[in-house]
Backbone bond lengths (Angstrom), bond angles and torsions (degrees), N, CA, C in turn:
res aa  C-N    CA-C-N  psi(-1)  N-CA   C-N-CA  omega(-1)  CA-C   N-CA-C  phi
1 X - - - 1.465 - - 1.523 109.44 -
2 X 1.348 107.08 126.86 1.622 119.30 177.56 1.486 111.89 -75.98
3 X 1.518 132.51 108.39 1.335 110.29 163.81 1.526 100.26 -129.30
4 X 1.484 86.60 146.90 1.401 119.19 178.97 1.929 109.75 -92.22
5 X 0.973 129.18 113.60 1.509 136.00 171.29 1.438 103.26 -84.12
6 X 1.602 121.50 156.62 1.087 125.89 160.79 1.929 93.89 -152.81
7 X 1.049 78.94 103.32 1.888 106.17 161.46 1.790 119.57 -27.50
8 X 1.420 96.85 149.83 1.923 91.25 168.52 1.481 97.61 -134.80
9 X 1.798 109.10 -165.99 1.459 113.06 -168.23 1.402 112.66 -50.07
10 X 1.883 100.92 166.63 1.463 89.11 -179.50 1.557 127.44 103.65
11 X 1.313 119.02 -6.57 1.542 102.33 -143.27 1.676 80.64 -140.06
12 X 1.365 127.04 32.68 1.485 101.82 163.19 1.747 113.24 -100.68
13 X 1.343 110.17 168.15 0.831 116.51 -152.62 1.346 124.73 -149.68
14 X 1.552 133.26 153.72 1.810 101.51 -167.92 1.727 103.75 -106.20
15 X 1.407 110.93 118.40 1.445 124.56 150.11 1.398 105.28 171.32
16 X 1.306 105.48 -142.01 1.564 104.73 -169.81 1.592 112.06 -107.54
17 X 1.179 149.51 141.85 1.480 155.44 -5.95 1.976 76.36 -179.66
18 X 1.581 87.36 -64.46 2.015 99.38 -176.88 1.407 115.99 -63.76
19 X 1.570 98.94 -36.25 1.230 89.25 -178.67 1.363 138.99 -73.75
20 X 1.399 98.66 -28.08 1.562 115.15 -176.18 1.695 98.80 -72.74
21 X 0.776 114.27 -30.83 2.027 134.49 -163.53 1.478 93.56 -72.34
22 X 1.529 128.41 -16.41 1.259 133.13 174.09 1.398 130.62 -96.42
23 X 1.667 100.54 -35.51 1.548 134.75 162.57 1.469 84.40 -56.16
24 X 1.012 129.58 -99.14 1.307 140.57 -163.40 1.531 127.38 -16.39
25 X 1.518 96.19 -56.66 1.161 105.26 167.14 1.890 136.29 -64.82
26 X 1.811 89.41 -50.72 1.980 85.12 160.02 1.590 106.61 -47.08
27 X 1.017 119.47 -39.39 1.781 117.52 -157.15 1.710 97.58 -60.02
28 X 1.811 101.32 -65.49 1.492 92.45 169.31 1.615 127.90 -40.36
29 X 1.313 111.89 -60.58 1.381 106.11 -173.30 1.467 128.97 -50.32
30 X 1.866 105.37 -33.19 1.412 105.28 169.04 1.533 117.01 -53.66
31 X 1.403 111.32 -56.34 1.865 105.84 162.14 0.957 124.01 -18.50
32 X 1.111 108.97 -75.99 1.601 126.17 -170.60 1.577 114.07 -53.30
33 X 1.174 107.32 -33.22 1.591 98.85 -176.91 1.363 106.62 -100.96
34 X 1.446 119.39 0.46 1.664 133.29 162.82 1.387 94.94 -58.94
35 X 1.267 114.96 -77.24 1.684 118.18 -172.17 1.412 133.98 -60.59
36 X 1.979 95.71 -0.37 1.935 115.29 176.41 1.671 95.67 95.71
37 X 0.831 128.10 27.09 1.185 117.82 149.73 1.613 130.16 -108.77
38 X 1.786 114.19 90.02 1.319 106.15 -162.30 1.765 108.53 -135.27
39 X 1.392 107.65 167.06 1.452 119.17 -159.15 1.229 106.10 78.38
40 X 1.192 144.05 37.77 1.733 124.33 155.23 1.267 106.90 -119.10
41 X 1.584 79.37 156.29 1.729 105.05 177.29 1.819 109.49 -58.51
42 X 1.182 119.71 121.36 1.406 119.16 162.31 1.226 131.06 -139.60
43 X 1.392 105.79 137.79 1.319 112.41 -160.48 1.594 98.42 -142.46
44 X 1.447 106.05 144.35 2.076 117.00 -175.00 1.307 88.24 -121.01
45 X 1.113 106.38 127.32 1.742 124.25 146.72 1.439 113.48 -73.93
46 X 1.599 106.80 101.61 1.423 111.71 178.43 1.403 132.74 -79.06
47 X 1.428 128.52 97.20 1.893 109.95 -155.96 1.743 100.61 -125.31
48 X 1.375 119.47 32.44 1.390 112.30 -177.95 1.426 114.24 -79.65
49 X 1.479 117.00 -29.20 1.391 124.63 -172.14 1.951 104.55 -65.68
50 X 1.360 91.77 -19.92 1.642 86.87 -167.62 2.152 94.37 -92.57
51 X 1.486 127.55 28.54 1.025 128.52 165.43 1.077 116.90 -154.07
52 X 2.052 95.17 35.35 1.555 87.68 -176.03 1.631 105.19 -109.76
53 X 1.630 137.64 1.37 1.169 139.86 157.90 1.295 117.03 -50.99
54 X 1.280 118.00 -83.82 1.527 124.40 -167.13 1.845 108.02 -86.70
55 X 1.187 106.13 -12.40 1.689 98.47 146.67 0.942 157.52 -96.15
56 X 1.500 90.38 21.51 1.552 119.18 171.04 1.896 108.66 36.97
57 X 1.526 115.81 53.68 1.501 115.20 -171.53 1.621 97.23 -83.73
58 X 1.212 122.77 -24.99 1.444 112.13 176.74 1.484 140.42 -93.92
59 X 1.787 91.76 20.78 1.425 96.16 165.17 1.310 113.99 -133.55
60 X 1.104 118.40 146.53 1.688 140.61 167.70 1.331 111.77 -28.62
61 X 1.379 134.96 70.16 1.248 140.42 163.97 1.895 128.27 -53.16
62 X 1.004 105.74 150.96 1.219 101.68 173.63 1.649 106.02 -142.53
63 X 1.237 126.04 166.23 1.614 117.56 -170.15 0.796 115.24 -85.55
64 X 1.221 134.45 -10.23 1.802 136.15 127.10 1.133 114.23 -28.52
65 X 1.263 137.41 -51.85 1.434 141.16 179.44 1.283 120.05 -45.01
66 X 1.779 117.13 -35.31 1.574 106.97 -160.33 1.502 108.18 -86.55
67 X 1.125 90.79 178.16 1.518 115.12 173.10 1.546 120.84 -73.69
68 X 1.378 141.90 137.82 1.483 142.80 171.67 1.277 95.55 -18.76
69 X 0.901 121.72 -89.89 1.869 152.52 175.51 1.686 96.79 -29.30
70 X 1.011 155.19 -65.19 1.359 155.28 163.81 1.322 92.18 -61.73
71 X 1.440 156.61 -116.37 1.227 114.96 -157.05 1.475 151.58 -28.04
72 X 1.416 109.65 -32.10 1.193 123.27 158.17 1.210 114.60 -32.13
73 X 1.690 100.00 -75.70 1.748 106.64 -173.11 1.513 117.81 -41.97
74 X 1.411 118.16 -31.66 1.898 132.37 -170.02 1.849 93.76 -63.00
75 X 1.674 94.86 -47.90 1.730 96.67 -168.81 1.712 104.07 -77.07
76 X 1.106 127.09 -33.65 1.526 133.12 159.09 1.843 104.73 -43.49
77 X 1.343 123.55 -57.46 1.017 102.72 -178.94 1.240 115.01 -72.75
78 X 1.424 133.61 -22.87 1.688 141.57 -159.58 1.280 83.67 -73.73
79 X 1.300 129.54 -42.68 1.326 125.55 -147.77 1.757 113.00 62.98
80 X 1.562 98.63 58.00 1.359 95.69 -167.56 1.729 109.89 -129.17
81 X 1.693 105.55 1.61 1.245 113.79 -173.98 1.858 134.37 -77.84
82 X 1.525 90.44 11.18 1.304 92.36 138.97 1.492 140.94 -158.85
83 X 1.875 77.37 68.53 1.927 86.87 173.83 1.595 120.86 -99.97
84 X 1.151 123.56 135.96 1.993 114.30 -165.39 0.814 92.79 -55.48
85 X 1.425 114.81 168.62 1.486 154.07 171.13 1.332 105.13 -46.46
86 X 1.284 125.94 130.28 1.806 106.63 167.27 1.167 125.21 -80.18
87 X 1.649 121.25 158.79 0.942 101.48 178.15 1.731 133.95 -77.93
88 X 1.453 136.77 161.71 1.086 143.24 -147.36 1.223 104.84 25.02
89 X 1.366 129.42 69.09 1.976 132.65 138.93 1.498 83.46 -125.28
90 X 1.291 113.50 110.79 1.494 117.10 148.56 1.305 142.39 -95.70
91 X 1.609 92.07 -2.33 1.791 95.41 171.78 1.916 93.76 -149.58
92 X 1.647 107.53 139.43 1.447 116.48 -178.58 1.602 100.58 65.11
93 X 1.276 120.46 47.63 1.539 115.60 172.55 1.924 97.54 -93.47
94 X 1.595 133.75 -0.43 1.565 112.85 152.55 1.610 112.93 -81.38
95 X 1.595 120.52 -11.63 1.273 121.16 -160.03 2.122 87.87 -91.12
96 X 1.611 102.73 -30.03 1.384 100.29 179.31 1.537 124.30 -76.90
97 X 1.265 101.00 -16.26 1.956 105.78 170.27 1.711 98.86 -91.71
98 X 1.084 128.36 -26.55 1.565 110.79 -172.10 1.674 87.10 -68.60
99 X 0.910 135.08 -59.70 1.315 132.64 -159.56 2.021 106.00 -58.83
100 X 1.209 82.21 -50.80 1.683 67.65 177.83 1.825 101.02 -51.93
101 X 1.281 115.00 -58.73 1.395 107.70 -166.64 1.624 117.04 -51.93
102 X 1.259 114.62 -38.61 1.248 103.95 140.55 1.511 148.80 13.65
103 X 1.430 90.14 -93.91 1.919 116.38 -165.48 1.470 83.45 -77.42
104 X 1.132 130.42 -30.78 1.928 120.62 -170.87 1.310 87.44 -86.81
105 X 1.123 132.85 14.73 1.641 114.36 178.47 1.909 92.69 -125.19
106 X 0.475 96.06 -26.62 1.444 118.70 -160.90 2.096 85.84 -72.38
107 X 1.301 113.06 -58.66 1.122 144.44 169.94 1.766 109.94 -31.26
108 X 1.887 92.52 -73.27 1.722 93.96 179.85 1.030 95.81 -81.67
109 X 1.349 169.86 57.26 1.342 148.78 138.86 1.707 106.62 -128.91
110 X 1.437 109.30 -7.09 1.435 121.46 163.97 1.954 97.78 51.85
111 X 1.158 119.98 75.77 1.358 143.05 -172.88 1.287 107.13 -145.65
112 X 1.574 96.48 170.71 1.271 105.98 -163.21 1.862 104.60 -93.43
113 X 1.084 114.43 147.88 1.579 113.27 -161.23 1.841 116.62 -60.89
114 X 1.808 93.01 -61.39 1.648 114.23 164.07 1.893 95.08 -47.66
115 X 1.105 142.05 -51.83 1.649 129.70 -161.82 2.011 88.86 -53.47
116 X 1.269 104.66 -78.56 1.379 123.04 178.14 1.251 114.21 -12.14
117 X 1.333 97.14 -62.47 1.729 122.55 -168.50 1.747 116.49 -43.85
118 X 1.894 91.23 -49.15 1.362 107.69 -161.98 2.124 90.91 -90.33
119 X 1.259 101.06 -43.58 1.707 89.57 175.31 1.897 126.40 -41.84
120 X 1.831 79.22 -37.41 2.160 76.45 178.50 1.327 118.26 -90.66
121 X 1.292 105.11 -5.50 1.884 105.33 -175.25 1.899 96.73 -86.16
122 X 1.638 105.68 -44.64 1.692 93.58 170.91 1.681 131.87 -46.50
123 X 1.844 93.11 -26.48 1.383 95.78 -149.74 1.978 94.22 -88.31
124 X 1.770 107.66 -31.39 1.005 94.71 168.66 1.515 123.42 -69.13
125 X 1.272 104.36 -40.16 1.975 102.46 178.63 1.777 99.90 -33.16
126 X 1.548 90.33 -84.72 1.333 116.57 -164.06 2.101 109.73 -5.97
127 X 1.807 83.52 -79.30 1.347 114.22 177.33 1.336 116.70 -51.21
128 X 1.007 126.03 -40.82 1.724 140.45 -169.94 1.953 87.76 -63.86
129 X 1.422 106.18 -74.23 1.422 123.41 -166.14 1.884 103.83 -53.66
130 X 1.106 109.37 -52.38 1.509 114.24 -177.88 2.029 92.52 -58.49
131 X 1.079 136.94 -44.63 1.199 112.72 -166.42 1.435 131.80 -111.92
132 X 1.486 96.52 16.49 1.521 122.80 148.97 1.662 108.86 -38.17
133 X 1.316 119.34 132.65 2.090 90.82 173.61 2.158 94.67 -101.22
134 X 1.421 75.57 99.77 1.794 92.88 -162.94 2.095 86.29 -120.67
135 X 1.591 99.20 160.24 1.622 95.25 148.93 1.050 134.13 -35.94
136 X 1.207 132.27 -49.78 1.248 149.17 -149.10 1.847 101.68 -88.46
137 X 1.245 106.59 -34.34 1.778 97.12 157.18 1.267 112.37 -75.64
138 X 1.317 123.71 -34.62 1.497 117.71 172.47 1.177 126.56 -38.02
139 X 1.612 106.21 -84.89 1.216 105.30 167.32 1.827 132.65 -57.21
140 X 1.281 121.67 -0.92 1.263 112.59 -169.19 1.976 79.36 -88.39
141 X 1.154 123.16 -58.12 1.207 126.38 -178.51 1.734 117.22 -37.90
142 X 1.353 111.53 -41.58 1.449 127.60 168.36 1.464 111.96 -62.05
143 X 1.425 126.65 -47.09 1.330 117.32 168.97 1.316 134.60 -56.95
144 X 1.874 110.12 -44.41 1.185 121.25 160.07 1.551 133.41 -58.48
145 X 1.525 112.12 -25.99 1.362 125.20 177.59 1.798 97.77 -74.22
146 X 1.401 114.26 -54.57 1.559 105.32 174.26 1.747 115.07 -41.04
147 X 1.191 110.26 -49.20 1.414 123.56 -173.61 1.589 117.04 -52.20
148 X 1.399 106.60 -39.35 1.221 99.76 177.22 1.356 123.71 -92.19
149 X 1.724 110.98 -24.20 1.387 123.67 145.73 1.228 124.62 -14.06
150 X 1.179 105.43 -58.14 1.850 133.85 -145.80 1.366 67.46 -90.33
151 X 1.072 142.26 -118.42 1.328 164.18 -75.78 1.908 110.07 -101.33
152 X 1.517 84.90 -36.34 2.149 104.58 -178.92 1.869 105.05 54.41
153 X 1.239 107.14 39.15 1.647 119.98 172.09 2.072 103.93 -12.45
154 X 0.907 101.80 139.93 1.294 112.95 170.10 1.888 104.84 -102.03
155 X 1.598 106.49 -7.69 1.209 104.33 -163.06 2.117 88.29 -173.78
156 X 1.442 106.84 144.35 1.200 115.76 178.34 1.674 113.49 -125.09
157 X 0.811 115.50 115.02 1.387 113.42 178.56 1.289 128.81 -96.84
158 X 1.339 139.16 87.92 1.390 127.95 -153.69 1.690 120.51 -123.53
159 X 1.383 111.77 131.42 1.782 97.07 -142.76 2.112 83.33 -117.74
160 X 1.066 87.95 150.40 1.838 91.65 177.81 1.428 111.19 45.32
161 X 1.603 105.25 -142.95 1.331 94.88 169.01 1.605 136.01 -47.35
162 X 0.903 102.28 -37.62 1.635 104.45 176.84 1.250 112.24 -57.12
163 X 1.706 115.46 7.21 2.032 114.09 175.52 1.277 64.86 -93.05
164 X 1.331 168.35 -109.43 1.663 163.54 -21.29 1.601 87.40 -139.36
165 X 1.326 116.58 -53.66 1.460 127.64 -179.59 2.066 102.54 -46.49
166 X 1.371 83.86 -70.41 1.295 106.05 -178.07 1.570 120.54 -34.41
167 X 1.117 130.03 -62.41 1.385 167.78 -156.80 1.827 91.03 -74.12
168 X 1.143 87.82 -76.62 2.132 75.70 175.92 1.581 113.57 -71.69
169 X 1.623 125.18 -37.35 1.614 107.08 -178.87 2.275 110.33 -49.66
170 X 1.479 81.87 -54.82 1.420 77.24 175.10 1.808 149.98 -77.78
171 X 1.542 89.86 -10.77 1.647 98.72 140.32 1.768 110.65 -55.25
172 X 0.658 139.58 -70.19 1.489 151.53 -163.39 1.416 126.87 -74.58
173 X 1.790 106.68 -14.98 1.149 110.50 175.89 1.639 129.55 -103.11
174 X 1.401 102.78 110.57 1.392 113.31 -166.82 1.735 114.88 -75.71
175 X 1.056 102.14 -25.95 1.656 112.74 -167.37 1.643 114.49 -81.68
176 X 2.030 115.46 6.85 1.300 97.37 163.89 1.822 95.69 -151.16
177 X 1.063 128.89 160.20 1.319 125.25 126.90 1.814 158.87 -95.22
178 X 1.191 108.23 116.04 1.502 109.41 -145.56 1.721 92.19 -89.57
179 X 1.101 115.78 133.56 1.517 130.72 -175.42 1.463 99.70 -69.63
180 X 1.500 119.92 -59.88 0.964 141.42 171.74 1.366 163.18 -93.06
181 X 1.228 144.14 77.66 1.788 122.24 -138.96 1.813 80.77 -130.41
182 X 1.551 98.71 125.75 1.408 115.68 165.95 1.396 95.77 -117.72
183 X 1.768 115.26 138.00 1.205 141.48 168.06 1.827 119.02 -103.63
184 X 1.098 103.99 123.62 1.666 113.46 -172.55 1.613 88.49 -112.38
185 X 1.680 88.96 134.55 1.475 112.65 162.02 1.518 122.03 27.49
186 X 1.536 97.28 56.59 1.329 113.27 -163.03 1.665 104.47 -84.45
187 X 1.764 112.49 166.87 1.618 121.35 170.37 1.425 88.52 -107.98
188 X 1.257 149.65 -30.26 1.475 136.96 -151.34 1.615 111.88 -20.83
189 X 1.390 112.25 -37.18 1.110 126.87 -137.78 1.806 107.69 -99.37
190 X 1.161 96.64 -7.83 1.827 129.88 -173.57 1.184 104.28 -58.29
191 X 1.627 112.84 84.73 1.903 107.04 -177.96 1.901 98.38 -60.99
192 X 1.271 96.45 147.97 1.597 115.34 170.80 1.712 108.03 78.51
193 X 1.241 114.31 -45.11 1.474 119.33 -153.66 2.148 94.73 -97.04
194 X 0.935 102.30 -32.64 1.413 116.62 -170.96 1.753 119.94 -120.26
195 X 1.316 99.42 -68.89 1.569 112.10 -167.28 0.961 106.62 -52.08
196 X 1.567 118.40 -44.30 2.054 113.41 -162.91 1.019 97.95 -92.61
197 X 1.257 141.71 -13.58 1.378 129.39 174.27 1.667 126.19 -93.57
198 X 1.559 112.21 42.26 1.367 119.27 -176.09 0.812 118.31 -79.89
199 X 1.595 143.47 170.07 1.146 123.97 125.66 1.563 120.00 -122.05
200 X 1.336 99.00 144.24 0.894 161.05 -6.46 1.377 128.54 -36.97
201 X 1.171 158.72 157.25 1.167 148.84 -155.59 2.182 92.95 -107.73
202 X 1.559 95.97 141.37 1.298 94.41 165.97 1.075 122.26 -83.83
203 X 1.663 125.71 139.35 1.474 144.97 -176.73 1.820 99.73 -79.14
204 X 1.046 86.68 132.62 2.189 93.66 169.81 1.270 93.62 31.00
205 X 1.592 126.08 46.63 1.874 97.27 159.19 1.134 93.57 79.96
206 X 1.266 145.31 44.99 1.556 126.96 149.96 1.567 99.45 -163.68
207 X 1.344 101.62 132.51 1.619 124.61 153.72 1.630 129.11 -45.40
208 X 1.379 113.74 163.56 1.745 86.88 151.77 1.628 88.32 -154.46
209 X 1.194 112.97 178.58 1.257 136.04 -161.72 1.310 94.32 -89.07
210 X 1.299 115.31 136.92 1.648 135.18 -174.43 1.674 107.13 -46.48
211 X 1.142 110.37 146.43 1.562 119.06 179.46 1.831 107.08 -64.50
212 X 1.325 97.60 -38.66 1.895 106.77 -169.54 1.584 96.57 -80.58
213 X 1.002 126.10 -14.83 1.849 115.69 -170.84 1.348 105.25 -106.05
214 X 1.434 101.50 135.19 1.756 107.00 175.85 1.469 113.44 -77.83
215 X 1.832 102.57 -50.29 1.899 98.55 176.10 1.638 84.07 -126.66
216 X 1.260 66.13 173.09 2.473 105.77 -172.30 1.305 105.34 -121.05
217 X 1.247 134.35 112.60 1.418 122.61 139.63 1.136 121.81 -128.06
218 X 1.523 105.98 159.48 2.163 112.30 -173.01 1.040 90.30 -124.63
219 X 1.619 104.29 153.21 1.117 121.45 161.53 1.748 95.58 -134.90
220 X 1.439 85.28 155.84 1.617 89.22 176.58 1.444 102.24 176.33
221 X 1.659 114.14 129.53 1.465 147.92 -178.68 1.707 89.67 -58.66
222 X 1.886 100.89 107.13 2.018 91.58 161.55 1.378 125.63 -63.40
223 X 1.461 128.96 9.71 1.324 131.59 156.97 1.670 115.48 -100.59
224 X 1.139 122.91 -1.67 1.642 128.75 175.47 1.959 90.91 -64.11
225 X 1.243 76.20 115.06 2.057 79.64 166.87 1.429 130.65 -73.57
226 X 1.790 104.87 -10.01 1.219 128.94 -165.27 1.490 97.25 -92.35
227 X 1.507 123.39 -37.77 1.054 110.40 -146.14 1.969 103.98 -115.95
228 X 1.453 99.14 68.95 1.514 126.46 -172.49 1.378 122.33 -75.70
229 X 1.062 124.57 -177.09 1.940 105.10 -106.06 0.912 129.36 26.15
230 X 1.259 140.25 129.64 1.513 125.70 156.67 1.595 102.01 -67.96
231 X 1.823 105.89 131.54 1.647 100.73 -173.28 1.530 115.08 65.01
232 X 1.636 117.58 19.43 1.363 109.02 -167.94 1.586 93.53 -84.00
233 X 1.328 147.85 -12.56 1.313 151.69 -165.43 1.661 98.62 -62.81
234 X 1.499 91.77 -72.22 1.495 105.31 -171.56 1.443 126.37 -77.77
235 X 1.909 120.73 2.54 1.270 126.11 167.93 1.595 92.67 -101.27
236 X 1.236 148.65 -19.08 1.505 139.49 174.53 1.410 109.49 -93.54
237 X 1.532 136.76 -27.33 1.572 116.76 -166.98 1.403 101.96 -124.30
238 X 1.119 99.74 143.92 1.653 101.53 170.86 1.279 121.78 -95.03
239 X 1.634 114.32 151.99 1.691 97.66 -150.90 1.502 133.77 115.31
240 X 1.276 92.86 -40.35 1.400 101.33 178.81 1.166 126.79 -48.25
241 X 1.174 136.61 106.85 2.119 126.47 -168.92 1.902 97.24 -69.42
242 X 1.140 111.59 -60.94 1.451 114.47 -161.55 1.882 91.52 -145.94
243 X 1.799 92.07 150.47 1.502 108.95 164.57 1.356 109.25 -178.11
244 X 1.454 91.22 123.56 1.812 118.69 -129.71 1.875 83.67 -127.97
245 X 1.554 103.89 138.63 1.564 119.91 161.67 1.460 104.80 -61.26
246 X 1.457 120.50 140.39 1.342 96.77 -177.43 2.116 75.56 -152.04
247 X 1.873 95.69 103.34 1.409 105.65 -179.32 1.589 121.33 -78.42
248 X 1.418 122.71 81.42 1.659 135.30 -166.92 1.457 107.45 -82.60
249 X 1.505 119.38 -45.31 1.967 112.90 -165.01 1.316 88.52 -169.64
250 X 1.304 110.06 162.85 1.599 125.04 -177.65 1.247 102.95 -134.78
251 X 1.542 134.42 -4.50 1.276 128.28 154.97 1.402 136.46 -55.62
252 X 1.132 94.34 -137.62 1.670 110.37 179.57 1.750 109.04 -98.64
253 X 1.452 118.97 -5.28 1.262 138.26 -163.27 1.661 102.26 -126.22
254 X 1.568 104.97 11.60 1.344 105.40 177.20 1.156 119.58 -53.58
255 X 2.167 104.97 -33.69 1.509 93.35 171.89 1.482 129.17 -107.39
256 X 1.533 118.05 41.68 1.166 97.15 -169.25 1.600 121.68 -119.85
257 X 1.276 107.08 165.74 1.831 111.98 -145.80 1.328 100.54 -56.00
258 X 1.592 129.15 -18.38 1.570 134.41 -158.38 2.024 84.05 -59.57
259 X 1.278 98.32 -77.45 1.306 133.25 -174.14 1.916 106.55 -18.87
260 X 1.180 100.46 -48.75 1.853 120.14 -161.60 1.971 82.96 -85.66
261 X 0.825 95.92 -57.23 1.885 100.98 -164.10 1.627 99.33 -61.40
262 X 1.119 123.52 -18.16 1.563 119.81 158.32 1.333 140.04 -92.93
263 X 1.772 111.26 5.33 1.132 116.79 -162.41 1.666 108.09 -99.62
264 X 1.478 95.75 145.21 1.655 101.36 -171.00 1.765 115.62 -63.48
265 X 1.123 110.94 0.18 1.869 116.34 -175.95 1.727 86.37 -85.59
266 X 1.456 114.04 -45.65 1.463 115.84 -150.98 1.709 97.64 -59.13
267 X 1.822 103.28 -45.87 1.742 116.12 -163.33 1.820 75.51 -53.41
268 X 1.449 99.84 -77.09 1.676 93.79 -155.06 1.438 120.67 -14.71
269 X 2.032 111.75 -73.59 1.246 93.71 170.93 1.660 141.97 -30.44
270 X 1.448 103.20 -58.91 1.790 114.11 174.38 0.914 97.33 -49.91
271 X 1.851 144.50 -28.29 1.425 103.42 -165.57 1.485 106.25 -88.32
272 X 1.532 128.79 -18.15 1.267 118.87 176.94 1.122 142.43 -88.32
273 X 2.029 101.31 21.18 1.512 132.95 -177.09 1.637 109.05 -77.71
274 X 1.134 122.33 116.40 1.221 128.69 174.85 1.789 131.19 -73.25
275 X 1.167 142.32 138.69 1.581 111.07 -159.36 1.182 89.58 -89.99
276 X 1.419 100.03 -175.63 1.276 135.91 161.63 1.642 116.21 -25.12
277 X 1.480 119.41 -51.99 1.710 136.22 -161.59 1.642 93.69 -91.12
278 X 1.221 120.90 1.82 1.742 115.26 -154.75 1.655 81.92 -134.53
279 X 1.391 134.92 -7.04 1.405 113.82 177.98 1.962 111.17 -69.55
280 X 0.966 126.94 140.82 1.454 133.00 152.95 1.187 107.01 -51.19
281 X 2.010 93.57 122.48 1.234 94.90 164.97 1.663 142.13 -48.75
């Protein structure tokens, strides 16, 4: 079985483009065969370096740091953008509710504050910058479209943003068909901060399932903060085969790909992935 990975925030790294794209991939595969999924081909499309200038991923952020527009997105996800001003904060009173929301998050997941801190400032950079319609979505989209090119996935695996990545290359990509595309701990589903800003653009409030993929499934931890709505996959896109709770960590690592790439829902799916020689004509 061919699988194709596509990465989320977080994940740049220092060297060159192939190499890390190789790192990446042993890393996935060890997962995967942690959780019983073993003998497949795997391969990650690596695209962080192409959002690592103007998303400043290699420095120590703080929520002071962002931009209007990157804070925004934090209060888009809080669902906090339209509570008044408090009283006595007269200047940075959205930078003063993310923080409260914060420490209550910070709170139920009983983590360390700075871990937290630096996870939501990546996730806004990251995300904010990737959905600019700038170069820099271009080409991150151009790398990943090669990747799956190259590769003819029997199966796509796409974790955080890289479901967001995912979701438009394969609307658009004519040059393969993917049997399969499972989404980990996805935002797709992120009214304001995510959802309306797709592309393709959603019709009346609803998504649809990529032109290149035959089935869809999500999985996603109901404590992943990333991965909003609960069930928001399968009440926004049409298409969806299955999208299943899938309980990985309750920390601060609630969302991360280690966690999803070991989970027994994920083996299940992979095991009922057919290869390449076994697709119908």
């Amino acid at each position: 079985m061919k699988v194709l990975g596509i990465h989320g925030i977080g994940n740049l790294r220092d060297g060159k483009e192939p190499e890390i794209a190789v790192q990446l991939s042993e890393l996935w595969a060890r997962y995967l065969a942690e959780g019983g999924t073993t003998g497949s081909d795997v391969r990650v499309a690596y695209y962080a370096d192409l959002l690592a200038d103007a998303g400043h991923q290699g420095e120590d952020g703080r929520l002071e740091d962002l931009t209007e527009s990157e804070s925004q997105f934090l209060a888009d996800l809080f669902d906090q953008q339209e509570l008044p001003e408090p009283a006595g904060v007269a200047q940075g009173w959205l930078t003063f509710l993310l923080r409260t929301q914060l420490q209550d998050i910070v709170a139920s997941k009983a983590c360390s504050p700075g871990v937290m801190e630096w996870f939501m400032v990546r996730l806004a950079r990251e995300v904010c910058l990737y959905l600019q319609p700038a170069a820099a979505r271009e080409a991150v989209q151009e790398r990943v479209r090669e990747a799956i090119v190259a590769h003819q996935p029997d199966v796509v695996i796409a974790h955080s943003l890289g479901s967001v990545i995912a979701y438009e290359v394969l609307h658009d990509c004519l040059d393969v068909q993917v049997p399969l595309l499972i989404t980990l701990g996805s935002p797709l589903a992120m009214p304001k901060a995510v959802f309306h800003r797709l592309t393709p653009s959603p019709d009346n409030g609803r998504g649809e399932k990529p032109r290149a993929v035959h089935r869809w499934a999500n999985l996603a931890d109901p404590g992943d903060l990333i991965a909003l709505p609960v069930k928001g996959i399968s009440r926004r896109f049409d298409g969806v085969e299955s999208d299943e709770h899938c309980s990985v960590h309750q920390t601060y690592r609630f969302h991360h790909v280690e966690q999803y790439l070991k989970a027994d829902k994920l083996a299940r799916l992979l095991a009922g992935v057919p290869t390449g020689d076994e697709q119908p004509a």
